[in-house]
C-alpha positions as CSV (number, residue, x, y, z in Angstrom):
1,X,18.3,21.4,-83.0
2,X,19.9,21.1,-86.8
3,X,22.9,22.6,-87.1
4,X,26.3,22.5,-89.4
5,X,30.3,23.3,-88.5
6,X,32.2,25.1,-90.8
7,X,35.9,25.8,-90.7
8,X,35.1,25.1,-86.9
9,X,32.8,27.2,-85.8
10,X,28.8,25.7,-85.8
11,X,26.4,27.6,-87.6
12,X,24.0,27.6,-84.0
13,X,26.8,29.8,-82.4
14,X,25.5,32.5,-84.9
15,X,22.2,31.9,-83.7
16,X,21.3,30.6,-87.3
17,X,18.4,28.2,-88.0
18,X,17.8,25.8,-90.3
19,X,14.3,25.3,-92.6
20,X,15.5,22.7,-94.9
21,X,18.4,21.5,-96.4
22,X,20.0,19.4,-99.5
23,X,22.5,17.4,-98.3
24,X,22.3,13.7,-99.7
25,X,22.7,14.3,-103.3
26,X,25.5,12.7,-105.4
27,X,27.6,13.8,-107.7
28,X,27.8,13.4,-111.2
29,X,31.0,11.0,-112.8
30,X,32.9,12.9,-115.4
31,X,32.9,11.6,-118.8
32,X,32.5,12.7,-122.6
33,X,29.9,10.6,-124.4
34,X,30.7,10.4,-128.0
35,X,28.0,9.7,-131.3
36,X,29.7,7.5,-134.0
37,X,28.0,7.2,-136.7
38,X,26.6,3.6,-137.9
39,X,27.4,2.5,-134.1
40,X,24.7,1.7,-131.6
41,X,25.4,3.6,-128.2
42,X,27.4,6.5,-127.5
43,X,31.4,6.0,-126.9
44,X,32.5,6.3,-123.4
45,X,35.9,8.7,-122.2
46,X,36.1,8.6,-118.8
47,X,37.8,11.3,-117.1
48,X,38.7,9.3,-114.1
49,X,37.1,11.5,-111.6
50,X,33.9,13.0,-109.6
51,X,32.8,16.4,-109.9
52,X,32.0,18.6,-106.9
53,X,28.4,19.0,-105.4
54,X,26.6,22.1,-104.1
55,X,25.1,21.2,-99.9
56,X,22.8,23.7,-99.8
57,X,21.2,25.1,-96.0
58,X,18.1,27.2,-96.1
59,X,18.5,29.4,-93.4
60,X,17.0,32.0,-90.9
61,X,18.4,34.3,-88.4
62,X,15.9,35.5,-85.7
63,X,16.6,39.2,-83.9
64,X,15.0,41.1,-81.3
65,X,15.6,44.7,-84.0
66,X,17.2,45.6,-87.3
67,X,20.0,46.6,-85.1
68,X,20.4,43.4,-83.8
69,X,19.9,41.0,-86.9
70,X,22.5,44.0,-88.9
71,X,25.0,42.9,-86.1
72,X,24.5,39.1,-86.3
73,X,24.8,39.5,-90.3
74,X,27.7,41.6,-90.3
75,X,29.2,37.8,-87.5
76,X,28.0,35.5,-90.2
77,X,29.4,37.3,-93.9
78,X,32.9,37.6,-91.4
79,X,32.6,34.0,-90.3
80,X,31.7,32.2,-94.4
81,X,34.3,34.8,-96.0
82,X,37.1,33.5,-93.6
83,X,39.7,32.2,-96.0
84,X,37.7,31.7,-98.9
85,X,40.3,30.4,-101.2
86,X,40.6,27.0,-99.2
87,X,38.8,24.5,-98.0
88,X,37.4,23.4,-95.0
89,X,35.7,20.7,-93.0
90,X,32.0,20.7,-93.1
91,X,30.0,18.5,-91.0
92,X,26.1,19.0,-89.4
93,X,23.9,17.1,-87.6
94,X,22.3,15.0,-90.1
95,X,25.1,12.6,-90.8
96,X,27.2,12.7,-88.3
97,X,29.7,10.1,-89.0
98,X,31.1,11.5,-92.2
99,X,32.6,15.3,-93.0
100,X,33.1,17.2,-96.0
101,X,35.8,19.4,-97.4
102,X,33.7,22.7,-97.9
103,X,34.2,25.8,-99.7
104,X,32.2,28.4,-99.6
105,X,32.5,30.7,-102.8
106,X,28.5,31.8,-103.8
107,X,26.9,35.0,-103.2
108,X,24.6,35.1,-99.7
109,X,21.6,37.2,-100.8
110,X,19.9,38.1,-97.5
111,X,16.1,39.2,-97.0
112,X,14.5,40.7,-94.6
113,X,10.7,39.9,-93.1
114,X,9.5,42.2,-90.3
115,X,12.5,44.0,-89.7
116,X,13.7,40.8,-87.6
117,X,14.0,37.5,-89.5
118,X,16.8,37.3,-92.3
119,X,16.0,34.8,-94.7
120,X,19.2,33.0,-96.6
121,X,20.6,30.1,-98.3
122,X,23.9,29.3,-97.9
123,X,25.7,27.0,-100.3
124,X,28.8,25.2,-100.0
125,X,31.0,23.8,-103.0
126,X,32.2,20.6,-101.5
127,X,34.7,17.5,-102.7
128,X,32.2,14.7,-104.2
129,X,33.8,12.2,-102.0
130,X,32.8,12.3,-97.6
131,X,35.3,11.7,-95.1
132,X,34.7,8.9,-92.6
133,X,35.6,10.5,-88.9
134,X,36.6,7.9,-87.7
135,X,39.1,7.1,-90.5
136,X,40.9,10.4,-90.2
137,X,42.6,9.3,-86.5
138,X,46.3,8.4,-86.6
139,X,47.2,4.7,-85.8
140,X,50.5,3.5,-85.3
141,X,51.7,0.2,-86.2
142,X,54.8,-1.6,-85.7
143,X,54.0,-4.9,-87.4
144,X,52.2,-6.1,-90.9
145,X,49.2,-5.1,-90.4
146,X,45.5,-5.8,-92.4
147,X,43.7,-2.9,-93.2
148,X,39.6,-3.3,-94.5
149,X,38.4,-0.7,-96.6
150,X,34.5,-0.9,-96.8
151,X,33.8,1.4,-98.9
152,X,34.4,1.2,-103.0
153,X,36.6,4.1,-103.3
154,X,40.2,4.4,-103.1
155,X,41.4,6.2,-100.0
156,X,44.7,7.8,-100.4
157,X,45.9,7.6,-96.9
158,X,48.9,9.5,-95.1
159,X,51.4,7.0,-93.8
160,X,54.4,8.3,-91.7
161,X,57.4,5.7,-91.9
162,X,59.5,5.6,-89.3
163,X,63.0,4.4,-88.9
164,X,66.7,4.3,-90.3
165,X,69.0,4.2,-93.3
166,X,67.1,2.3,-96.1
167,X,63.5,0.8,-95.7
168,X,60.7,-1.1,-98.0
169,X,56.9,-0.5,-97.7
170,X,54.5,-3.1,-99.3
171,X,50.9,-2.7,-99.7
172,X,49.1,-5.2,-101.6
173,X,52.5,-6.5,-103.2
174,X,53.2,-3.1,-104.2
175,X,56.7,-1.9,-103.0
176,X,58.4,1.2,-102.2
177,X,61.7,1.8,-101.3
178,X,62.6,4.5,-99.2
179,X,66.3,6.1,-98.8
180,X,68.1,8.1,-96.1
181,X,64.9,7.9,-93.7
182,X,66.8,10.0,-91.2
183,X,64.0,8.6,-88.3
184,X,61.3,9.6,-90.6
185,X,59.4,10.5,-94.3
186,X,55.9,11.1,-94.7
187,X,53.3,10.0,-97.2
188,X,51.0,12.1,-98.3
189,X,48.8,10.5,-101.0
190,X,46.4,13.0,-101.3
191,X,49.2,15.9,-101.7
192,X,51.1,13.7,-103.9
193,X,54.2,14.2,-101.9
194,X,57.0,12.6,-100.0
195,X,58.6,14.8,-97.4
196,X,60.7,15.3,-94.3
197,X,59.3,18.3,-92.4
198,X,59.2,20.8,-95.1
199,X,61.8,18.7,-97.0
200,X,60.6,17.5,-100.0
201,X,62.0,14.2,-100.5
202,X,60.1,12.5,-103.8
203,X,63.9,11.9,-104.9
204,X,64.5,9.4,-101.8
205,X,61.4,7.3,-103.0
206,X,61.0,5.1,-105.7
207,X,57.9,2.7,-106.4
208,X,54.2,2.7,-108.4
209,X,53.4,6.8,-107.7
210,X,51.8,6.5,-104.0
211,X,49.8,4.3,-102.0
212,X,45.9,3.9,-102.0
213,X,43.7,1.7,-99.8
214,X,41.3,-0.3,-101.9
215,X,37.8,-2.1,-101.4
216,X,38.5,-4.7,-99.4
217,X,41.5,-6.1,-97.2
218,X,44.5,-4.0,-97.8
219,X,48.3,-5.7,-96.7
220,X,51.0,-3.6,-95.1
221,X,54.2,-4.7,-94.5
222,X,58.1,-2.8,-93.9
223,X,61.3,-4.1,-93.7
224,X,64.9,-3.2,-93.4
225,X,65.1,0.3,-91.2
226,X,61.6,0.8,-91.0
227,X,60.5,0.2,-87.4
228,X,56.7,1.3,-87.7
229,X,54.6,3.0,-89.7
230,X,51.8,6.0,-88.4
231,X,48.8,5.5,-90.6
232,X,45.3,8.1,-91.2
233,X,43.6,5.8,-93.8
234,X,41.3,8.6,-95.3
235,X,38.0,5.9,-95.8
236,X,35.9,7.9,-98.0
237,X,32.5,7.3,-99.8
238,X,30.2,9.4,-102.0
């Protein structure tokens, strides 16, 4: 049976079924295209970034009475409306290896037929890019290590360096010098953040802004305190 998990909870638990669904569309590239007069084609401004797509689910929600189908509408508006100003993983059983992050902010107009069968669409606003599974598990390293990116995305990973006094992390002959480690700071590329448990420490760090993961192989290498590194690589694709 089709089904989709959101924020952790699948959508056959609420006894929801799905009709159809639009799940495979891409997003559109943000630019500004510009006229000029007396010059063939427009002039290109990138923005330097995807928009957000709608996934779409047409749903029903089959019930013995109006009692019953009122009860199990009342479960799914508490379950969609749970936190609605963050988002949330979204995966379903049509592509399995990938996730989104989901939010759900759109109205859910429900209709009835017979009394029994509510009839809905619910749409999510999600990130452009999908999350490989498989690159979200943490992998620790204690050597240089060779990372492959297939995809032709950057992936902003989150590296945990681990170790002592005063360390250097090179990826891809970029460097980045870390001070006072004090057994550990994180990398968050995503968040933009160095940190130390709730400690920020973007002060203690210096080097090119924060490391991505590009097409291809990818070289990691520490020195000086750092004894390993813990790695989520983020692989990501539209």
């Amino acid at each position: 049976m089709s089904y989709f998990v959101f924020n952790g909870i699948s959508s056959e638990s609420m006894g929801i079924r799905i009709q159809s669904k639009s799940v495979y569309s891409a997003p559109k590239y943000d630019l500004s295209l510009t006229s000029i007069p007396g010059r063939d084609g427009d002039l290109i401004s990138p923005n330097g970034r995807f928009s957000n797509i709608t996934i779409s689910y047409n749903c029903f929600l089959p019930a013995k009475s109006i009692e019953e189908l009122a009860e199990k509408i009342t479960k799914v508006k508490n379950w969609l409306y749970k936190e609605p100003g963050k988002y949330h993983d979204l995966t379903d059983s049509y592509d399995k290896e990938f996730l989104r992050k989901a939010l759900f902010n759109s109205k859910l107009d429900i209709s009835d037929e017979c009394m029994k069968i509510g009839l809905f669409t619910i749409s999510f606003s999600c990130k452009p890019l999908r999350y490989l599974i498989s690159g979200l598990a943490k992998q620790t390293y204690s050597s240089a290590v060779i990372l492959t990116n297939e995809f032709s995305f950057s992936a902003k990973p989150y590296i945990k360096v681990n170790g002592k006094g005063v360390g250097t992390l090179t990826i891809n002959n970029k460097v980045w010098h870390f001070e006072t480690l004090n057994d550990y700071t994180e990398c968050d590329s995503e968040l933009m953040n160095y940190y130390h448990d709730t400690t920020l420490k973007n002060d203690k760090v210096t080097g090119d802004g924060f490391p991505t993961f590009e097409y291809g192989e990818n070289h990691i290498e520490f020195s000086g305190g750092i004894t390993s590194v813990e790695i989520i690589p983020r692989w990501v694709s539209l």
